[in-house]
N, C-alpha and C positions, 0 to 999 in steps of 0.2 A: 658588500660584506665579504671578508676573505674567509676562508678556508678554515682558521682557526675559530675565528666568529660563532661561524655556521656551526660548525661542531660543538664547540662551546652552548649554544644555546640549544640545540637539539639534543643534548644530553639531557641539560638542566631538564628541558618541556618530557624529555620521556620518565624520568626520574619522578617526576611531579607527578605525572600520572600512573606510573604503578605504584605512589606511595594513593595516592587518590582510591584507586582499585581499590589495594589493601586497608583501607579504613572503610569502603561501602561493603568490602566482605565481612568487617568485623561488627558493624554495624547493623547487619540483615537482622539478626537475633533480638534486638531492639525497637526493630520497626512491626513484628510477628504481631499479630491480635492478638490484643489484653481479654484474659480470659473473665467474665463478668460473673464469674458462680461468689456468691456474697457468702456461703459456709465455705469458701476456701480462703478470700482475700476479704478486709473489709472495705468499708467505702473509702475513707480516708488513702486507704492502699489502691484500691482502682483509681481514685484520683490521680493519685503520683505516676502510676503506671501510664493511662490517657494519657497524660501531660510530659511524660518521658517518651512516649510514643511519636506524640506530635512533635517534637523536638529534634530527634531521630530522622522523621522524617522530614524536616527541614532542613536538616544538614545535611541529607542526601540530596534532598535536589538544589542545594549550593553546589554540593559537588558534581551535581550532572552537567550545572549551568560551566564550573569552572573546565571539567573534560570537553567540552564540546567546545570553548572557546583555547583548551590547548590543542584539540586536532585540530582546528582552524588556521594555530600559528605555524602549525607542522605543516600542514599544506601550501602557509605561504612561503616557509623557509626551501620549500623543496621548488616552488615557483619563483623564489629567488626575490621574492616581494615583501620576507621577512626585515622588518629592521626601518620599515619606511612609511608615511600616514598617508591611506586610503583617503582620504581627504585630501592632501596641500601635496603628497609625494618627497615631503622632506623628510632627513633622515631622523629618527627616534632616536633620542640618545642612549646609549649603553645603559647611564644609569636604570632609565624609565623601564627599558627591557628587563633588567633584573628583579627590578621590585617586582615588576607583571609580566611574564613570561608573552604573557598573550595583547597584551595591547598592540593596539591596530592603528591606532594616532598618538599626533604629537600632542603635548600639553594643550598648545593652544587652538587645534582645535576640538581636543577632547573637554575643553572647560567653556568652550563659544560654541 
């Protein structure tokens, strides 16, 4: 991978995760405990709240799942092992990198 590469993609991966950041910060207020006093909310409303709760926090832990697999690619990028499949050792083509910052293998042996 040359020099433009590298930079090229270490942008993208840092980019992704302070947009990542800033959606789990905006997000914290949504995950808060739904408050169960029934003279304040009715049930119908606790419902939605519960269910907007779990929801919330499901899409944080996608995105804890996606930050951890972007410092993983940062660490390979900085070890020089970005761009190539832990598996077979061939190179990952450009396209697949873009679609997913952090894939670690090739198609084939990410589908075998």
């Amino acid at each position: 991978m040359n020099e433009s590469e590298h930079t090229h993609f270490e942008t993208r991966i840092r980019e992704r995760l302070a947009e990542l950041q800033q959606m789990s910060a905006s997000g914290q207020q949504a995950q808060a405990v739904v408050e169960l006093d029934q003279q304040a909310v009715g049930r119908l409303s606790r419902m939605d709240a519960l269910q907007n709760q779990a929801m919330a926090k499901a899409q944080q832990a996608n995105r804890d799942v996606e930050t951890r697999r972007l410092l993983a690619a940062l660490e390979r990028l900085d070890a020089g092992e970005f761009g190539y499949c832990e598996d077979c050792g061939e190179r990952i083509p450009d396209g697949r990198l873009n679609l997913d910052l952090a894939a670690s293998k090739c198609v084939s042996c990410a589908s075998g």
